[in-house]
OpenMM code with the backbone's topology and positions (N, CA, C; nanometers):
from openmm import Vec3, app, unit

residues = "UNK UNK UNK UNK UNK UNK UNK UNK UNK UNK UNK UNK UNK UNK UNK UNK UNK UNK UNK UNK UNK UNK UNK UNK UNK UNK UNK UNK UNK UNK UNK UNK UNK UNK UNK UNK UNK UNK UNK UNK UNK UNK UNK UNK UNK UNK UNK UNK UNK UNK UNK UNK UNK UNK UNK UNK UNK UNK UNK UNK UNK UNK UNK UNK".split()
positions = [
    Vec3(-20.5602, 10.2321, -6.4786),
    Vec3(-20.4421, 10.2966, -6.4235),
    Vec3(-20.3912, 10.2218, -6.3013),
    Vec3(-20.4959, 10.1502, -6.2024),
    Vec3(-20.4233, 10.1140, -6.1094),
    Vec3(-20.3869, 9.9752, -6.1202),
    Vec3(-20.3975, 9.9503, -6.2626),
    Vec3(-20.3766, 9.7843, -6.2827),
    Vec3(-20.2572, 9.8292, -6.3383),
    Vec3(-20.1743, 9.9178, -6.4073),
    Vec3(-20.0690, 9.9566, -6.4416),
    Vec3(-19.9697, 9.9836, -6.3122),
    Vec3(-19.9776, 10.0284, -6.2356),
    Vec3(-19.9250, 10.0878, -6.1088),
    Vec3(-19.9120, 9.9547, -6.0210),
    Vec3(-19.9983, 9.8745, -6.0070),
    Vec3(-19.9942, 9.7377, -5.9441),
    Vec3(-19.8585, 9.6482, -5.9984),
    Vec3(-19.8542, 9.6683, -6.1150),
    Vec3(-19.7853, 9.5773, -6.2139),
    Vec3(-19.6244, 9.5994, -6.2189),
    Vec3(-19.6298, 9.7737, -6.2464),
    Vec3(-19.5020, 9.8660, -6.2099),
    Vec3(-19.4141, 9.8231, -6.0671),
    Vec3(-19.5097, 9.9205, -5.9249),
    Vec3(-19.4225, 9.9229, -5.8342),
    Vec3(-19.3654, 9.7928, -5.7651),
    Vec3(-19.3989, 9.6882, -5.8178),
    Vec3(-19.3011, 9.5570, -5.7742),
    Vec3(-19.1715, 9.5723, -5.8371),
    Vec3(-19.1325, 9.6837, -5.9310),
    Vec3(-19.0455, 9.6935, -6.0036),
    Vec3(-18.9399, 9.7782, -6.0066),
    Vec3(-19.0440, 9.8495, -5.8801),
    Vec3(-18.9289, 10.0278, -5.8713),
    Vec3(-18.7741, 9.9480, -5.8191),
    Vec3(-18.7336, 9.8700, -5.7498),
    Vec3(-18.5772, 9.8283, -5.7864),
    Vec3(-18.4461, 9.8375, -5.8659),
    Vec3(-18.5557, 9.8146, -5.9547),
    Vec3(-18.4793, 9.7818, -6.0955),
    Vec3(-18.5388, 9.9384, -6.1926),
    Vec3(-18.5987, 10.0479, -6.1726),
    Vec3(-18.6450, 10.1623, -6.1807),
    Vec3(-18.5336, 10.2672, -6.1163),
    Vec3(-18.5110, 10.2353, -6.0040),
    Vec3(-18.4259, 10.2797, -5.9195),
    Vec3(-18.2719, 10.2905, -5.9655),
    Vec3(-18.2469, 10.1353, -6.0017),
    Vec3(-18.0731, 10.1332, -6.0545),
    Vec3(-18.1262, 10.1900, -6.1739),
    Vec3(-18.1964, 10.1970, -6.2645),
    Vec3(-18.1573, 10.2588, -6.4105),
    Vec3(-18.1535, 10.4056, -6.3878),
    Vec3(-18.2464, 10.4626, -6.3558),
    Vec3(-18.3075, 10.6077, -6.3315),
    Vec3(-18.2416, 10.7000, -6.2234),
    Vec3(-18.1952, 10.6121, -6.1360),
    Vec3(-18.1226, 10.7237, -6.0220),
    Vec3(-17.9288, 10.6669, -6.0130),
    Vec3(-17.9542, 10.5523, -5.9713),
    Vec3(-17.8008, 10.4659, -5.9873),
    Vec3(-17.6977, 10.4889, -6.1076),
    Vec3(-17.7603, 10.4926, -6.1944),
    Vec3(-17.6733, 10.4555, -6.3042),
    Vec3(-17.6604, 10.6554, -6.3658),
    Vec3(-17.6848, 10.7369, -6.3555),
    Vec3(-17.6991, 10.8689, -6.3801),
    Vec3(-17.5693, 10.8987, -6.3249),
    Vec3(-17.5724, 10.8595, -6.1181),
    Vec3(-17.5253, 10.9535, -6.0320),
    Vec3(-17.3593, 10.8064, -6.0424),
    Vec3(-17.4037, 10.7269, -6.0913),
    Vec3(-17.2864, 10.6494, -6.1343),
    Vec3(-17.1497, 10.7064, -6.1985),
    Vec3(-17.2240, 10.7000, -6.3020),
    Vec3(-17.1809, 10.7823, -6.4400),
    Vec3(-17.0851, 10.9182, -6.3878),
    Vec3(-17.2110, 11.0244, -6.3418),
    Vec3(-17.0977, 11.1214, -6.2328),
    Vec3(-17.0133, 11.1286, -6.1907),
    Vec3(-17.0080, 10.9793, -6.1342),
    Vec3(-16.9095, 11.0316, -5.9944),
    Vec3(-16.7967, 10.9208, -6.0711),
    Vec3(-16.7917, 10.8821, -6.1561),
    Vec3(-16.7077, 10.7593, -6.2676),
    Vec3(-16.6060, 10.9037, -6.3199),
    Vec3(-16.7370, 11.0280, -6.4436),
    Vec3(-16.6377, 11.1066, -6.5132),
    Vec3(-16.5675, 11.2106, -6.4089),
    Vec3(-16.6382, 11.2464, -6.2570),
    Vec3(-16.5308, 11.3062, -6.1813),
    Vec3(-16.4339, 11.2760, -6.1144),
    Vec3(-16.3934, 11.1420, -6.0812),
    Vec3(-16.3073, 11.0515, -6.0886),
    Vec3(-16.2178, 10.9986, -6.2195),
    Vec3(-16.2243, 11.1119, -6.3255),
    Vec3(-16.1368, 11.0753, -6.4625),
    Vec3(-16.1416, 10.9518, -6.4991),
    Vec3(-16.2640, 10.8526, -6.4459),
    Vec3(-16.2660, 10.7571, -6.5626),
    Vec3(-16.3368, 10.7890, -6.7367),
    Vec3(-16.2858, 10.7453, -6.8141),
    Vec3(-16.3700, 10.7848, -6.9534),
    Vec3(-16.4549, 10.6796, -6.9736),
    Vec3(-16.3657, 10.5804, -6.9974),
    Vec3(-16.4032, 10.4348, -7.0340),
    Vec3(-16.3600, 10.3502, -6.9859),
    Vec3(-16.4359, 10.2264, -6.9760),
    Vec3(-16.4098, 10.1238, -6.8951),
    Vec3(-16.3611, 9.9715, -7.0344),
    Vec3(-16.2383, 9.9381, -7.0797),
    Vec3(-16.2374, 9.8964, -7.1667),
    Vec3(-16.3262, 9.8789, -7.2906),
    Vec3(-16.3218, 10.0567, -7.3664),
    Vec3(-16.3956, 10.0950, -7.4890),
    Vec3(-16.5713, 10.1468, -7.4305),
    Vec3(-16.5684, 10.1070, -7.3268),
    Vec3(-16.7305, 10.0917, -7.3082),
    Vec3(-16.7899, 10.2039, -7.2246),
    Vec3(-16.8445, 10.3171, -7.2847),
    Vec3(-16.8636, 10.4678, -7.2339),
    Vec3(-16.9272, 10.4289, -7.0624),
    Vec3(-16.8703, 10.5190, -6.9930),
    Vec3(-16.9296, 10.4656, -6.8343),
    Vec3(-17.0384, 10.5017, -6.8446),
    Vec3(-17.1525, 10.5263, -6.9240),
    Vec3(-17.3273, 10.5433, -6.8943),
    Vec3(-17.3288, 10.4285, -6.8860),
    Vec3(-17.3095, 10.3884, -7.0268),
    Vec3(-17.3707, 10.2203, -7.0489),
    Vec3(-17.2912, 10.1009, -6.9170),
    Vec3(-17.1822, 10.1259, -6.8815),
    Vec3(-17.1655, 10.0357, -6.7815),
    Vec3(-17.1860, 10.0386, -6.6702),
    Vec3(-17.2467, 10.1769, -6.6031),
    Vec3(-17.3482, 10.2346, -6.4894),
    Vec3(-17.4554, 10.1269, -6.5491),
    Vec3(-17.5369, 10.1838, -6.6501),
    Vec3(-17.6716, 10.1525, -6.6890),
    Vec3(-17.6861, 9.9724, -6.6488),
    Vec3(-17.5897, 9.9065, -6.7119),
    Vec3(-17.5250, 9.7640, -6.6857),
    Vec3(-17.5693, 9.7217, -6.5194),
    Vec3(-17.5020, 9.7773, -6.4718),
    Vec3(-17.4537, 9.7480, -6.3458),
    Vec3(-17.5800, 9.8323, -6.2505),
    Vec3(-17.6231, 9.9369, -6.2988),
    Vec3(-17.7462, 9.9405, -6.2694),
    Vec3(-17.8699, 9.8837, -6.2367),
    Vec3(-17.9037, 9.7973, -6.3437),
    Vec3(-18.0259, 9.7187, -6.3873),
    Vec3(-17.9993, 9.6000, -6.3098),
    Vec3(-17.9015, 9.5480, -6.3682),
    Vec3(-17.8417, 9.4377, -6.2856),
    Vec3(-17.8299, 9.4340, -6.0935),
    Vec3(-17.8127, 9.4963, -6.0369),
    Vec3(-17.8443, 9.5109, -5.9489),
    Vec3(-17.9571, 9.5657, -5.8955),
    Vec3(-18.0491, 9.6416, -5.9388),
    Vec3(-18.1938, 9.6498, -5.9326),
    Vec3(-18.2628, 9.5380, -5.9195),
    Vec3(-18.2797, 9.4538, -6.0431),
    Vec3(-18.2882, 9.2980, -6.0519),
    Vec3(-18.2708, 9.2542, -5.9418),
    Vec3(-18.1849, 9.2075, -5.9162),
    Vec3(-18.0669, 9.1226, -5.7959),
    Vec3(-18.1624, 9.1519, -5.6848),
    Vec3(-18.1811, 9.2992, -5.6829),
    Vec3(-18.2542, 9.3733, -5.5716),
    Vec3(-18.4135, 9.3357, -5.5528),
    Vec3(-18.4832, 9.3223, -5.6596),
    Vec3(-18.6269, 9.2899, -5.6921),
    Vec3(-18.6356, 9.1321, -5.6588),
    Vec3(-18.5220, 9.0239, -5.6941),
    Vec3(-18.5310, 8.9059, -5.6736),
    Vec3(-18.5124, 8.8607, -5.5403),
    Vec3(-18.4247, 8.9433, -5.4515),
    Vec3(-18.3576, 8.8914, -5.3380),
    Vec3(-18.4906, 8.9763, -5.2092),
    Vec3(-18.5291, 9.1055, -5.2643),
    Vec3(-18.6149, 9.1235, -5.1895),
    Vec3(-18.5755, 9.2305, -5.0989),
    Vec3(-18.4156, 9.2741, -5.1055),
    Vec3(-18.3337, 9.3670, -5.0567),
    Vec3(-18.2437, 9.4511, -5.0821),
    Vec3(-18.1479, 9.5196, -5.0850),
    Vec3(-18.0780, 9.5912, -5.1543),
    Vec3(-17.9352, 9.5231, -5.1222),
    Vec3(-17.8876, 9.4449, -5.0012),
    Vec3(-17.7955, 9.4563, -4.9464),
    Vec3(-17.7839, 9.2997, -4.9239),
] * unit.nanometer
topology = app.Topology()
chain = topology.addChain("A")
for resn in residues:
    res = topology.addResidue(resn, chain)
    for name in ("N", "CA", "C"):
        topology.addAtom(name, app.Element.getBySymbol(name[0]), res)
């Protein structure tokens, strides 16, 4: 278990944009009357832009 957990929390970043970012994204996208972002439902381009910056976040070492 703690060789799993070792392996994981270098990762919560990119845990972070999928799981919390890209949810409260999405939200605040359909209460702002966006539907879609050319065809492409705003989860998946939260989720996108999510990960992707999680990443970014895990590589650079920062959020900002």
């Amino acid at each position: 278990m703690a060789t799993v957990l070792e392996r994981l929390v270098p990762w919560g970043p990119a845990f972070f944009g999928v799981l919390i970012f890209a949810p409260v994204t999405t939200a605040v996208m359909d209460a702002g009357g966006i539907a879609a972002v050319a065809g492409v439902p705003t989860f998946y381009l939260a989720l996108a832009v999510g990960l992707a910056w999680g990443v970014v976040a895990k590589i650079r070492g920062r959020w900002l």
